[in-house]
C-alpha atoms as a printed R data frame, in Angstrom:
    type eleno elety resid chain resno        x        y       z
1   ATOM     1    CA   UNK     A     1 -145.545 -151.426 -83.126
2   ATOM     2    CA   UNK     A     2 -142.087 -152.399 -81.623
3   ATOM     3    CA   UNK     A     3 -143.049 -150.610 -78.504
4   ATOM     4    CA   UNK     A     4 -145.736 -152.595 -78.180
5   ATOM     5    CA   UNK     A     5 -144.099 -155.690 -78.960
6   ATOM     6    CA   UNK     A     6 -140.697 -154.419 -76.863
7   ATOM     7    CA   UNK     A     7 -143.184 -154.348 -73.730
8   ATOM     8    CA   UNK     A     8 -144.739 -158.106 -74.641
9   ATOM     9    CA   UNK     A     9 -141.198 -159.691 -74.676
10  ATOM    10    CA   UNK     A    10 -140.577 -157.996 -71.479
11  ATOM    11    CA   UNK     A    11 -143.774 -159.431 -70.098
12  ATOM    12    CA   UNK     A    12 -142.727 -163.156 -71.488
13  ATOM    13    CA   UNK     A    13 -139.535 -163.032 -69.989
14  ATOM    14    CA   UNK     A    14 -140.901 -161.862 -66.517
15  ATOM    15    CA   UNK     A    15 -143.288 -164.961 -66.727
16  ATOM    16    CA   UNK     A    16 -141.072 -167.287 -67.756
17  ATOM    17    CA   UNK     A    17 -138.303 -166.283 -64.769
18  ATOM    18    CA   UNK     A    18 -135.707 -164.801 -67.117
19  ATOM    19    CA   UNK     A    19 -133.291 -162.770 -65.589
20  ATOM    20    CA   UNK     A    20 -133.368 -159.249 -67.094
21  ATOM    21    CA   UNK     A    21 -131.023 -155.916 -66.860
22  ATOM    22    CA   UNK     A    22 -130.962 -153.277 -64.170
23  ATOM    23    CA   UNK     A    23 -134.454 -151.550 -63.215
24  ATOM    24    CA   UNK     A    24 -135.747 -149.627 -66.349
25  ATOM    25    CA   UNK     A    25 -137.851 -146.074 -66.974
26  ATOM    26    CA   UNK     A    26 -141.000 -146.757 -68.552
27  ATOM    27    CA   UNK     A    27 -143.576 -144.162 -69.251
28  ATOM    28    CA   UNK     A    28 -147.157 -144.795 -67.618
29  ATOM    29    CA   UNK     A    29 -148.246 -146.080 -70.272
30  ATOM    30    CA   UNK     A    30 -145.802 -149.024 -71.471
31  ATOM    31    CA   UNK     A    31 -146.216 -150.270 -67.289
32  ATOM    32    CA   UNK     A    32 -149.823 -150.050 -67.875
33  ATOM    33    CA   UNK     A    33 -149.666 -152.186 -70.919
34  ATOM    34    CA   UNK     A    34 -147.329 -154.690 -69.031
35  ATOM    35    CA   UNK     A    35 -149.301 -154.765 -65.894
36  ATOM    36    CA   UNK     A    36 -152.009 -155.819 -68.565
37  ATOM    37    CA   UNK     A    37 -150.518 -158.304 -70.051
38  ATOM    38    CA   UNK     A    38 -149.016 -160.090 -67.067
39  ATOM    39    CA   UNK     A    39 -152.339 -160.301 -65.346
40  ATOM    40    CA   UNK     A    40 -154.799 -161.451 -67.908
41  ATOM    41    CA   UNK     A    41 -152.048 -163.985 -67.848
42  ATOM    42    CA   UNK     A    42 -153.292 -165.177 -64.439
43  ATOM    43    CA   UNK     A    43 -155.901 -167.830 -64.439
44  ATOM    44    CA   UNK     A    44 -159.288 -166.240 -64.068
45  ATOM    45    CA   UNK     A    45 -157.959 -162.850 -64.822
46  ATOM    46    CA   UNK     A    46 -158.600 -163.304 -68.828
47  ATOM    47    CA   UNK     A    47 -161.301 -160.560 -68.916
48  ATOM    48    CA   UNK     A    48 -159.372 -157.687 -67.061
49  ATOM    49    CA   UNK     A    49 -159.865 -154.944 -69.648
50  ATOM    50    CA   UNK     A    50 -157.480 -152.150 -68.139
51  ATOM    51    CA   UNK     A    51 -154.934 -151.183 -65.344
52  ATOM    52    CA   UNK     A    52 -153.979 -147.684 -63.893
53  ATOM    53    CA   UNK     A    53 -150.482 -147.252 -62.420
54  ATOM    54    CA   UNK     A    54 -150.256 -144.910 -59.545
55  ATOM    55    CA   UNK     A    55 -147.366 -142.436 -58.923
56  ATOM    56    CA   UNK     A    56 -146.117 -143.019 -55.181
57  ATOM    57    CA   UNK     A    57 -143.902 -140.093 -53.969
58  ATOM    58    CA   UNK     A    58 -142.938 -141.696 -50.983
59  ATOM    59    CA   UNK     A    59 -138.652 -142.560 -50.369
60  ATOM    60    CA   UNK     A    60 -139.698 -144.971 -48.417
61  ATOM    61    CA   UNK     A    61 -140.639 -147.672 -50.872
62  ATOM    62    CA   UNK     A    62 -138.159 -149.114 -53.431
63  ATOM    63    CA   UNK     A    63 -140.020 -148.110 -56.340
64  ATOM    64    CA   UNK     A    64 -142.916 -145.156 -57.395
65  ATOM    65    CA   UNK     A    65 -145.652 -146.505 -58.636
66  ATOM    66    CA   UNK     A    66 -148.259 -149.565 -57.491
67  ATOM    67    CA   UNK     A    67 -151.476 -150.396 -59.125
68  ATOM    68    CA   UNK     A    68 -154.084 -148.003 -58.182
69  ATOM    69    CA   UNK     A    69 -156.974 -149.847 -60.217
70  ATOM    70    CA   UNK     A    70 -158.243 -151.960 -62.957
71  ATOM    71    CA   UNK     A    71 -161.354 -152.782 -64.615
72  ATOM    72    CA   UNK     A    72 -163.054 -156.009 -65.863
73  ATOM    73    CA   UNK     A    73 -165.573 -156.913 -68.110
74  ATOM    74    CA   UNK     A    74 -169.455 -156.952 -66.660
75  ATOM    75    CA   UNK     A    75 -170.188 -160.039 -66.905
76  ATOM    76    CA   UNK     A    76 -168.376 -161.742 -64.662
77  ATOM    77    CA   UNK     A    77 -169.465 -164.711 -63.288
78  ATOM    78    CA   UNK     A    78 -168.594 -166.150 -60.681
79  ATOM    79    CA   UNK     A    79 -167.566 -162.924 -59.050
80  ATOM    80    CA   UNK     A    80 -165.904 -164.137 -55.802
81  ATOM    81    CA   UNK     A    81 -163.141 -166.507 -57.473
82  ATOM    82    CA   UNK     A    82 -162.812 -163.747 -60.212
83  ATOM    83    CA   UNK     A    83 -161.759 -161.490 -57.424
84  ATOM    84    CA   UNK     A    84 -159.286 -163.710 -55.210
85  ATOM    85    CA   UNK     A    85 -157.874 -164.523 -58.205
86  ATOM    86    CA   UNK     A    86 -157.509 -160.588 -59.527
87  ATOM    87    CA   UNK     A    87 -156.173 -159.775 -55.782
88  ATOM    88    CA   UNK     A    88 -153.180 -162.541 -56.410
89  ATOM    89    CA   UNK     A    89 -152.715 -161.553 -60.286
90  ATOM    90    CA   UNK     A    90 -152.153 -157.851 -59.228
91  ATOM    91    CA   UNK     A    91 -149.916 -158.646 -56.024
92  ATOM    92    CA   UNK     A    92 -147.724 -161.437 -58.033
93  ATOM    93    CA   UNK     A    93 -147.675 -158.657 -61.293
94  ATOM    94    CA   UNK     A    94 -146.784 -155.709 -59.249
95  ATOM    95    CA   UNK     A    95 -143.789 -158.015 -57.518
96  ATOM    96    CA   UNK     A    96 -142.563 -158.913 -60.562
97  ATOM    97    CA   UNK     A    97 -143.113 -155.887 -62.541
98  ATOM    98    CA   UNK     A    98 -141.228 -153.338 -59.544
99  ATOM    99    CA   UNK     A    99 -137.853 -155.651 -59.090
100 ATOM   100    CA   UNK     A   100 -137.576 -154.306 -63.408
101 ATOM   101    CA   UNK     A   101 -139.040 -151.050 -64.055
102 ATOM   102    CA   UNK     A   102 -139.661 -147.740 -62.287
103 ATOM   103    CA   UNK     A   103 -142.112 -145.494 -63.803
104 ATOM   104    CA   UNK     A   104 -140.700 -142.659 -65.523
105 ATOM   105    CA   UNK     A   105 -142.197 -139.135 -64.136
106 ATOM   106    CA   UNK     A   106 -142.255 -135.833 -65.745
């Protein structure tokens, strides 16, 4: 339970513009969960139901992971806003979210 909450204050404070430490390790998992939770916090992106985080083994990039994926609800209505606004949620999260945390590899 204080992972879980660790990774929600993390998410706040990345929302809110706080300035946080050095880039952190997080296992696939806690990036999923904050990926999550920073883009249902988009408007329109309430009913995203799950994100998957994608190792990138590439030097080039400043960080090793992007979002590969993620998965709504079925009903959506409206399905054209519902995905502009999911295409702006994911590029504003994954900004955000890779300036704090690389993901941790095996």
């Amino acid at each position: 339970m204080q992972r879980q909450n660790l990774v929600f204050e993390l998410a706040q404070a990345i929302t809110q513009g706080i300035p946080t430490m050095a880039k952190s390790l997080l296992s696939r998992h806690d990036l999923e969960h904050a990926a999550l939770l920073q883009i249902r916090s988009c408007y329109g992106c309430e009913d995203v139901t799950a994100v998957i985080i994608d190792e990138i083994a590439d030097p080039r990039f400043e960080t090793n992971w992007g979002i590969l994926s993620l998965h709504r609800a079925a009903d959506v209505q409206l399905r054209l806003t519902a995905e502009l606004n999911t295409v702006r949620a994911i590029d504003g999260t994954q900004e955000r979210l890779r300036k704090l945390y690389n993901l941790k590899t095996n």
